[in-house]
C-alpha positions as CSV (number, residue, x, y, z in Angstrom):
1,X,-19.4,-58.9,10.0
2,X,-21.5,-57.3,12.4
3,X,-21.5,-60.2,14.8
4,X,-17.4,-59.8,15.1
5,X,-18.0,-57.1,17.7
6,X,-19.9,-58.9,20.4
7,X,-17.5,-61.9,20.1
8,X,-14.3,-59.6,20.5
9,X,-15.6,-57.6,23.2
10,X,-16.0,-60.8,25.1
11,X,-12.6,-62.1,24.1
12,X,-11.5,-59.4,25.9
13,X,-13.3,-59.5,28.5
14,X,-12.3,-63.4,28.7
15,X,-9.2,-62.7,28.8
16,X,-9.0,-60.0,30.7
17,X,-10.7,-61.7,33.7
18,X,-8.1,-64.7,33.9
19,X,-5.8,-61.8,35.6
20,X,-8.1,-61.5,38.4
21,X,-6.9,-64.4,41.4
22,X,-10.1,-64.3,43.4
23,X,-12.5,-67.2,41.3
24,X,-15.7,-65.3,42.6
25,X,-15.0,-62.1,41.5
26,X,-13.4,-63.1,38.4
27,X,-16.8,-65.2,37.6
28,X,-18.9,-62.1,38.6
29,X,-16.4,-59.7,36.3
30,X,-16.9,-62.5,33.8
31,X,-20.5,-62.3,34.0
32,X,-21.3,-58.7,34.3
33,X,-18.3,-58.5,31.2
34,X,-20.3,-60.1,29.0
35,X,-23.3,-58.5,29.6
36,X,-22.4,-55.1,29.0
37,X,-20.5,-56.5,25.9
38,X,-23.5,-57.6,24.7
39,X,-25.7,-54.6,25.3
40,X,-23.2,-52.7,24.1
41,X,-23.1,-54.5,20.6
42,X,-27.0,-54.1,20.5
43,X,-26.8,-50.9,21.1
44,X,-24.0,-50.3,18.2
45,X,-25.3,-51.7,15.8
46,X,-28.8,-50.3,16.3
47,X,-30.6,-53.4,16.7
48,X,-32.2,-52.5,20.4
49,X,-34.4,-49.9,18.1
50,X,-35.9,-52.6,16.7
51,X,-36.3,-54.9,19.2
52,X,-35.0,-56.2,22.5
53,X,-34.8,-59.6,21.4
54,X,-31.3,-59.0,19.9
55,X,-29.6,-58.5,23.1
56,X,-29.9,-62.4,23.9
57,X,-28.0,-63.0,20.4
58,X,-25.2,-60.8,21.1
59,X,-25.3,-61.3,24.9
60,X,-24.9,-65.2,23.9
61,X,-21.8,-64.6,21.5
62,X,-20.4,-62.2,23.9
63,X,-20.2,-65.3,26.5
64,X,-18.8,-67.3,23.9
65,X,-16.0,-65.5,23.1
66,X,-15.1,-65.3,26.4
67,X,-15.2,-69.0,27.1
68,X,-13.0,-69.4,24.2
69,X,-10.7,-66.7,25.2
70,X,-11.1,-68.2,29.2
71,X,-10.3,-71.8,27.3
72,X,-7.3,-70.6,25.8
73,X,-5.7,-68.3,28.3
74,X,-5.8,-70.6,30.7
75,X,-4.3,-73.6,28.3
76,X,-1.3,-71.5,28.3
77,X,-0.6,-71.0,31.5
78,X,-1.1,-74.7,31.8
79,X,1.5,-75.6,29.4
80,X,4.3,-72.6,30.6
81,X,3.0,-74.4,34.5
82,X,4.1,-77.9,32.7
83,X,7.1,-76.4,31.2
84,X,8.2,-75.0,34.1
85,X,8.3,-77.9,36.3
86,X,10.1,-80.1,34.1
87,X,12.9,-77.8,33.1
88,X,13.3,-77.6,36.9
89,X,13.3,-81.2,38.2
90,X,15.6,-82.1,35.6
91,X,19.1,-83.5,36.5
92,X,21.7,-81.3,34.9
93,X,25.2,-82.6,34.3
């Protein structure tokens, strides 16, 4: 359960990137994102007491949620982008 946080924290951070229209600096926002997602799940949790180590586990599922979140947002826009132009080059009668 403890491993939810890092994974939602860069769901959002996925997400919220895919608003930004300039592809460097949404890759940079998507990068620094996800570490501070990460080291702020370590640092929740109380695992950077123990050892640093930890970081590199949550930093990890931090970037996957955001690829899955990245993955999805941008599977809907391709499908209303697809919908979109066919209901517009249709013939209506």
């Amino acid at each position: 359960m403890q491993e939810l946080y890092p994974v939602m924290a860069g769901a959002l951070v996925g997400a919220a990137v895919m608003f930004v229209p300039i592809l460097w600096l949404r890759t940079l926002l998507f990068v620094v994102g996800c570490i501070l997602a990460g080291l702020s799940a370590s640092f929740i949790s109380g695992e950077l007491e123990e050892s640093w180590d930890f970081l590199s586990v949550d930093m990890l599922l931090a970037w996957v949620g955001g690829l899955i979140a990245v993955g999805i947002v941008s599977g809907i826009r391709h499908r209303a982008e697809i919908a979109r132009f066919f209901s517009g080059s249709q013939n209506k009668r």
